[in-house]
C-alpha positions in Angstrom: 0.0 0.0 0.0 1.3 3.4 -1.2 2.4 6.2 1.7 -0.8 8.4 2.9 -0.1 12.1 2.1 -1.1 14.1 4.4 -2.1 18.0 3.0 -2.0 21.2 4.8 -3.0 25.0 4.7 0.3 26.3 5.2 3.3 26.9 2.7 4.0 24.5 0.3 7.8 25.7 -0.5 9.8 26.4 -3.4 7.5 26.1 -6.9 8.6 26.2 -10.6 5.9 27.6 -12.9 6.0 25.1 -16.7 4.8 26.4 -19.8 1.8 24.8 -20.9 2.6 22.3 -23.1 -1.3 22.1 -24.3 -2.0 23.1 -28.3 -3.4 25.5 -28.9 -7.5 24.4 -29.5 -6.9 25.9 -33.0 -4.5 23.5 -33.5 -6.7 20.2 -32.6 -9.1 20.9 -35.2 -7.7 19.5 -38.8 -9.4 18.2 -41.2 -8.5 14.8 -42.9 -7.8 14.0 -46.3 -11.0 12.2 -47.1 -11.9 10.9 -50.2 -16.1 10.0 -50.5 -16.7 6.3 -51.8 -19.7 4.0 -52.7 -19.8 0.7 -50.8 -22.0 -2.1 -49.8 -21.5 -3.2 -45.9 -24.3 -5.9 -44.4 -26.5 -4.9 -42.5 -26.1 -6.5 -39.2 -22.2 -4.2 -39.3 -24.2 -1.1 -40.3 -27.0 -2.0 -37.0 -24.2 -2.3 -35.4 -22.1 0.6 -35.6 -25.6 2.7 -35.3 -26.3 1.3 -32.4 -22.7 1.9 -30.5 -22.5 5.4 -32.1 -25.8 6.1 -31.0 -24.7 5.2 -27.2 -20.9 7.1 -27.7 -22.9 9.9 -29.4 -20.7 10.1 -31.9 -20.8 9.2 -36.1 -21.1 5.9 -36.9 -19.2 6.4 -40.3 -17.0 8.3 -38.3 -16.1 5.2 -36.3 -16.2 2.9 -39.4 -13.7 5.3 -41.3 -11.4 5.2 -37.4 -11.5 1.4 -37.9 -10.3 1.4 -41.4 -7.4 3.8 -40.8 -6.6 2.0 -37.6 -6.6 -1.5 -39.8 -4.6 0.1 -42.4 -2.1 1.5 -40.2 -1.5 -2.1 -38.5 -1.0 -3.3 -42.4 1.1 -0.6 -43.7 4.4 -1.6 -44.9 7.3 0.8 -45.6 7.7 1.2 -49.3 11.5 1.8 -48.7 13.0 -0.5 -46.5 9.7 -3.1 -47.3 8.9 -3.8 -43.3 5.9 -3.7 -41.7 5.3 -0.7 -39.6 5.2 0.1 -36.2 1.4 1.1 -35.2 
């Protein structure tokens, strides 16, 4: 079991102030090079992913497109040295 720490009211000595090391929020929004596609999924995947992005309130093709990408960059290989990649 890990040491009990025990706080006070009174000085807490010497303190350094660090930069924030945060982005900026203007720098968290980017958008993706998408390109739009026709294809045919069954539909028990598509009830699927509606139904968990419906409970994460979030997209479902926007988790679909997260599993591809996440799938692909497990695959990739490097076209120079012809090794898989680290994820």
């Amino acid at each position: 079991m890990s040491k009990k720490i025990t706080y006070t009211d009174g000085p807490i000595g010497e303190v350094e102030i660090v930069k924030d090391s945060l982005p900026p929020p203007e720098d968290l929004v980017f958008k993706e090079d998408t390109v739009k596609i026709t294809i045919a999924l069954s539909r028990k995947s598509v009830d699927f992913f509606k139904e968990k992005a419906a409970e994460l309130d979030t997209s479902y093709q926007k988790m679909i497109r997260r599993l591809l990408d996440s799938y692909a960059r497990a695959h990739q290989y490097d076209k120079v040295s012809g090794t898989k990649q680290d994820r």
